[in-house]
Backbone as CSV, one residue per row, in Angstrom:
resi,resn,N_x,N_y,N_z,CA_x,CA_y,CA_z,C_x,C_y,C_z
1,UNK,124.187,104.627,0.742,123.673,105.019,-0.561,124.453,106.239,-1.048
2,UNK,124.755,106.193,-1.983,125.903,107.636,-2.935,124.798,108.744,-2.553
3,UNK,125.660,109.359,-2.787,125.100,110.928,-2.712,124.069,111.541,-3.974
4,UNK,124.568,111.081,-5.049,123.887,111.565,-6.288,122.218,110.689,-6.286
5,UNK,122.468,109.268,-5.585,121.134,108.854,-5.907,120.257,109.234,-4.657
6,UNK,120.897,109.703,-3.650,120.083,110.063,-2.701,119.169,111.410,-3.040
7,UNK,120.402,112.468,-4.027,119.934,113.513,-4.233,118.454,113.190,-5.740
8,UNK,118.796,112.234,-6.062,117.832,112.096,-7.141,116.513,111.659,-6.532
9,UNK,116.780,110.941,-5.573,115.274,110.410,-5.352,114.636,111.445,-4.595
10,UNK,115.312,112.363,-3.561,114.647,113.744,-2.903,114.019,114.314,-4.031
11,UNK,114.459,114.977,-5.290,114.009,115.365,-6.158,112.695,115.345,-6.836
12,UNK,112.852,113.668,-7.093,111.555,112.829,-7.935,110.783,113.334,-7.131
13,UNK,110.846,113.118,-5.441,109.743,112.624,-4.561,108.803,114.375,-4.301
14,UNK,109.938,115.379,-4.618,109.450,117.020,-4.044,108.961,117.238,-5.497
15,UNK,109.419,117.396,-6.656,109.123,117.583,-7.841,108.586,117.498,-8.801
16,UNK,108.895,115.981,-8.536,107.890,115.018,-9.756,108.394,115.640,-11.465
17,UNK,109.870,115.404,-11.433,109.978,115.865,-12.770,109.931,115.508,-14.156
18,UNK,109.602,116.243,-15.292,109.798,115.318,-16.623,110.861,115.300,-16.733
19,UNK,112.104,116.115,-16.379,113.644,115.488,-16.579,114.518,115.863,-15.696
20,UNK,115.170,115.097,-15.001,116.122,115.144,-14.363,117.478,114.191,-14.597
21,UNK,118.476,114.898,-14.172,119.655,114.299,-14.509,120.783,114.701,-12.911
22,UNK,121.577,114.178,-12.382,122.409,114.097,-11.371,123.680,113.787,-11.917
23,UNK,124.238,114.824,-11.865,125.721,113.979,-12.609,126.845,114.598,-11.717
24,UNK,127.632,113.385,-11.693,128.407,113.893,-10.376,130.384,114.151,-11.514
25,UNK,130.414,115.459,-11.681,131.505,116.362,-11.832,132.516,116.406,-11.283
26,UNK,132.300,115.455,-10.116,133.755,115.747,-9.190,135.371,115.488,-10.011
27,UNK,135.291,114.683,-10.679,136.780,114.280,-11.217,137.124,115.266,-12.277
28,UNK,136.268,116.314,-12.731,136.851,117.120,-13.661,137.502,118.702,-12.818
29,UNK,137.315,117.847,-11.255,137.583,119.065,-10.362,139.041,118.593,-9.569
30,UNK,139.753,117.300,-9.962,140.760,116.707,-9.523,141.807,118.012,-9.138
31,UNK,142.303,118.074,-8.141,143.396,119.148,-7.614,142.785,120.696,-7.096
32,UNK,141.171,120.442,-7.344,140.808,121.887,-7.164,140.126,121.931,-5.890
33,UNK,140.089,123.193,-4.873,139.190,123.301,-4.030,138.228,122.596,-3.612
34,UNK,138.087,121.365,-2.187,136.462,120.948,-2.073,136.901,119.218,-3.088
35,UNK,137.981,119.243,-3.447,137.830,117.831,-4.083,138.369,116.665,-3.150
36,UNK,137.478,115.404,-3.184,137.973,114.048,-2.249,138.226,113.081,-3.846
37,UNK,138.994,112.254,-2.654,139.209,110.759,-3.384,137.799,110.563,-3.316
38,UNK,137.319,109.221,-4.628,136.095,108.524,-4.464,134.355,109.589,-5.256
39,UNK,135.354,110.912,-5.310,133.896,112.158,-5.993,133.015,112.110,-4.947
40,UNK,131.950,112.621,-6.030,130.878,113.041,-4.761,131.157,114.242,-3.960
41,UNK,131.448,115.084,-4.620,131.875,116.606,-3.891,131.420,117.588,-4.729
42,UNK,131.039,117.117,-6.218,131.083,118.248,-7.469,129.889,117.970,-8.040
43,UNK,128.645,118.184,-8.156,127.448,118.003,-9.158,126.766,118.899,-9.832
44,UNK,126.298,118.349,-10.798,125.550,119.276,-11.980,124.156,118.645,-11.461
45,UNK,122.812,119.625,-11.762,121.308,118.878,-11.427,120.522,119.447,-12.468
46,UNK,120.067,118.462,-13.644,119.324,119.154,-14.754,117.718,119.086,-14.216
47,UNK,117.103,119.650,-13.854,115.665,119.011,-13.497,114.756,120.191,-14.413
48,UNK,113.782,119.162,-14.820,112.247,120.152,-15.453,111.203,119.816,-14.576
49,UNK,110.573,120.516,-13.915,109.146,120.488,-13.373,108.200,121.504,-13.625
50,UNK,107.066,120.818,-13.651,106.335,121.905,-13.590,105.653,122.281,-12.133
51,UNK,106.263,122.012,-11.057,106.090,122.719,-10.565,106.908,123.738,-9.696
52,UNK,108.219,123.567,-10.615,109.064,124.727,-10.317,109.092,126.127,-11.541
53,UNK,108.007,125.741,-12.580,107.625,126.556,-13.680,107.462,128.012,-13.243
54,UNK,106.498,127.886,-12.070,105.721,129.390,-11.988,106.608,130.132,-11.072
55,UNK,107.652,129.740,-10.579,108.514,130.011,-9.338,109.724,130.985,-10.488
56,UNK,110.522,132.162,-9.299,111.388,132.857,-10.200,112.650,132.400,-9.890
57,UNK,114.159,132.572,-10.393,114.985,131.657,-10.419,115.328,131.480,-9.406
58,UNK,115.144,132.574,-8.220,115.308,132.498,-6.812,114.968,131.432,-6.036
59,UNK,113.917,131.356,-6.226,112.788,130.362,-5.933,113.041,129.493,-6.480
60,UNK,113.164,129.302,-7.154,113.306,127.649,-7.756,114.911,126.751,-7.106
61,UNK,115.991,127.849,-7.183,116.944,127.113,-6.182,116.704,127.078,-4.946
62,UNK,116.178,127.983,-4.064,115.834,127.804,-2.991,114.651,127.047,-2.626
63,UNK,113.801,126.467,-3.580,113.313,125.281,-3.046,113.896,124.011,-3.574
64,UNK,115.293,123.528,-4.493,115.677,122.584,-4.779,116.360,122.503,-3.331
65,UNK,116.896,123.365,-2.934,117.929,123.250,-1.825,117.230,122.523,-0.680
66,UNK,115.690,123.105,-0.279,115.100,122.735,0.155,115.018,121.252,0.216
67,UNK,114.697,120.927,-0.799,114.068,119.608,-0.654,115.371,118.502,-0.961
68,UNK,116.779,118.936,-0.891,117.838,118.009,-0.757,118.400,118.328,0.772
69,UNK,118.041,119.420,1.241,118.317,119.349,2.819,119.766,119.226,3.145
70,UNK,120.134,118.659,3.991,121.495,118.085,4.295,122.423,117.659,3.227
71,UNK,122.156,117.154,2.206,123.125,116.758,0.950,123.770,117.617,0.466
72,UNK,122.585,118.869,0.709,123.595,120.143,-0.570,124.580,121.145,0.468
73,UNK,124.974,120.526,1.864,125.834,121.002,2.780,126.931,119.732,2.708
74,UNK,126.469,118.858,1.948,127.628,117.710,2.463,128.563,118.205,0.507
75,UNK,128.327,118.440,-0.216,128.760,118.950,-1.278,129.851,119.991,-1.546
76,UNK,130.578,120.128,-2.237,131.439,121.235,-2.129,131.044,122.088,-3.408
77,UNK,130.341,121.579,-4.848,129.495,122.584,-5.379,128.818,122.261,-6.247
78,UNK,127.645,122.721,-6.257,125.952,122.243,-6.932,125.948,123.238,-7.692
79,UNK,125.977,122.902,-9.083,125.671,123.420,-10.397,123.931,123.288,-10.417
80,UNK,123.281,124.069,-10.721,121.309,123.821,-10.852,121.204,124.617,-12.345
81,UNK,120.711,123.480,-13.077,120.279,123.714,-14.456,118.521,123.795,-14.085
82,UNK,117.746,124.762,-13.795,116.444,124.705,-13.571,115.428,124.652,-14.372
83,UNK,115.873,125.302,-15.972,115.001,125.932,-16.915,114.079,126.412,-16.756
């Protein structure tokens, strides 16, 4: 299973968000640091929850990180749009 949908469904399942988005960036990173053939090295993560609302921005990446576990070590770099 790709990386981006693995990371999406961890998400849904910790979050429960009204929006999320996974978009995998890698090819606009062609020649740079951390880049493979095939992507999947570079992502952006738009997510809204509310229950990352009451949390401060600290918190809110450090529990996305959380709840993707192992994925966001297999990555070379995670953009987090949290709002």
């Amino acid at each position: 299973m790709a990386i981006a949908q693995q990371m999406h469904e961890r998400l849904t399942e910790a979050f429960r968000p009204s929006r999320i988005e996974v978009v995998d960036d890698s090819e606009k990173h062609r020649g740079h640091a951390g880049y493979r053939d095939g992507g999947e090295s570079h992502f952006t993560i738009i997510l809204r929850s509310d229950v990352l609302a009451p949390l401060s921005r600290v918190e809110r990446h450090r529990a996305v990180h959380r709840a993707l576990g192992d994925l966001a070590t297999r990555v070379h770099a995670l953009a987090l749009d949290l709002g």
